[in-house]
C-alpha positions in Angstrom: 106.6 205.9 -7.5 108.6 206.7 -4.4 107.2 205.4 -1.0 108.3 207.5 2.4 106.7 206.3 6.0 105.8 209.0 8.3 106.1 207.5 12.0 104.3 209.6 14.6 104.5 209.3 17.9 107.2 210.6 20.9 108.8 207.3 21.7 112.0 207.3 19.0 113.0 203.4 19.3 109.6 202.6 18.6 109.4 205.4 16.0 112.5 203.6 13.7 111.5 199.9 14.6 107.5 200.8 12.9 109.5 202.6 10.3 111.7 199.9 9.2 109.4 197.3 9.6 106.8 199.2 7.1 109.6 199.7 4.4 110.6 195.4 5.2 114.3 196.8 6.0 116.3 194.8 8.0 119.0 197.5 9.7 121.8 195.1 10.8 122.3 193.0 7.4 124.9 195.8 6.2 126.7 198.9 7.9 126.6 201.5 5.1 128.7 204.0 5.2 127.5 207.2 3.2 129.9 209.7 1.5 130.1 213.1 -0.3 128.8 212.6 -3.7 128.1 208.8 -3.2 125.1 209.5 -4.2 125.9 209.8 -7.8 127.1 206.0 -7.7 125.0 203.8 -5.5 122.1 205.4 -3.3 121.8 204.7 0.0 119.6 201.7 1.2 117.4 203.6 3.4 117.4 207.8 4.4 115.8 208.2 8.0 115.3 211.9 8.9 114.6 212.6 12.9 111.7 215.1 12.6 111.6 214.7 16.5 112.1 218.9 16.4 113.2 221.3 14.1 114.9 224.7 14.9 114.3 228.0 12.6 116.7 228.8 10.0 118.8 231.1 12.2 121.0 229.5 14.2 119.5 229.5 18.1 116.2 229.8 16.5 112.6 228.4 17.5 112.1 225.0 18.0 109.0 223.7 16.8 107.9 220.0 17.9 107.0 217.6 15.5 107.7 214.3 16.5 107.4 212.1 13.7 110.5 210.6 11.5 110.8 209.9 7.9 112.0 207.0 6.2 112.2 206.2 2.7 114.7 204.6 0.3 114.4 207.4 -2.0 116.1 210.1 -0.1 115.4 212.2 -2.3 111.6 211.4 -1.4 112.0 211.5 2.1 114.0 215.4 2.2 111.1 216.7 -0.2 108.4 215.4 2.1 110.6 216.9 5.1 110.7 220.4 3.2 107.4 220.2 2.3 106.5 219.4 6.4 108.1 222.8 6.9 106.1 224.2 4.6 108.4 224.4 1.6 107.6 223.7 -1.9 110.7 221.0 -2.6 111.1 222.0 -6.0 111.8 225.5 -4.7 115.0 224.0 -3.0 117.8 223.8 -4.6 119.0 220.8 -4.0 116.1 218.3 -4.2 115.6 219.6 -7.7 119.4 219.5 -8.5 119.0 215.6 -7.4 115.8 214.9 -9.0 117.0 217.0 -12.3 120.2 213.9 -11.8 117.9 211.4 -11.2 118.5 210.8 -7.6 115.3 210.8 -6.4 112.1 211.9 -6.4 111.2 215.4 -5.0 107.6 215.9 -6.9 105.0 215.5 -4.3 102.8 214.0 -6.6 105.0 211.1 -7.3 105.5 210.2 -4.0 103.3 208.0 -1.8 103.1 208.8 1.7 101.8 206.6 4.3 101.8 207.5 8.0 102.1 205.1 11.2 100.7 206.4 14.0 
């Protein structure tokens, strides 16, 4: 099962340093560099998605508050709990089931355990 961390709150250093701490990641062991595609070959240590706000899909949109970040080592995880924060079914988006179809992740909200850190 695929873990993701919901941090709440308005204060973004605090925000990551919860985060990490929940998923035991230490941030300065490694610099990882991510690339197009790098996915199919090694996935990335940790996917961290600022959900601070979130404009419409039209460029110049609304912007909707929502303060919280995700964080999960399945990125996969953390985009479908993202889209599904938005109000999105994940497995309705193209890509999250392209990546789970590859076995990149996990994009089935069923299989994924949220907890949030308030």
């Amino acid at each position: 099962m695929s873990k993701v961390i919901i941090v709440k709150g308005s204060d973004r250093e605090r925000m990551v340093e919860n985060g990490l701490n929940a998923l035991e990641i230490n941030p300065y062991k490694e610099k990882v560099v991510i690339k197009p595609n790098l996915n199919l070959y090694k996935k990335p240590d940790l996917a961290l998605i600022d959900g601070i706000e979130s404009s419409s899909r039209e460029l110049g949109g609304e912007v909707t508050r929502y303060d919280l970040m995700i964080l999960s080592e399945d990125p996969v995880a953390a985009d479908a709990v993202g889209a599904n924060i938005l109000g999105l079914n994940p497995l309705s988006v193209p890509h999250l089931k392209l990546a789970q179809e590859k076995g990149l992740g996990m994009a089935r909200l069923e299989e994924i355990d949220v907890e949030e850190i308030n």
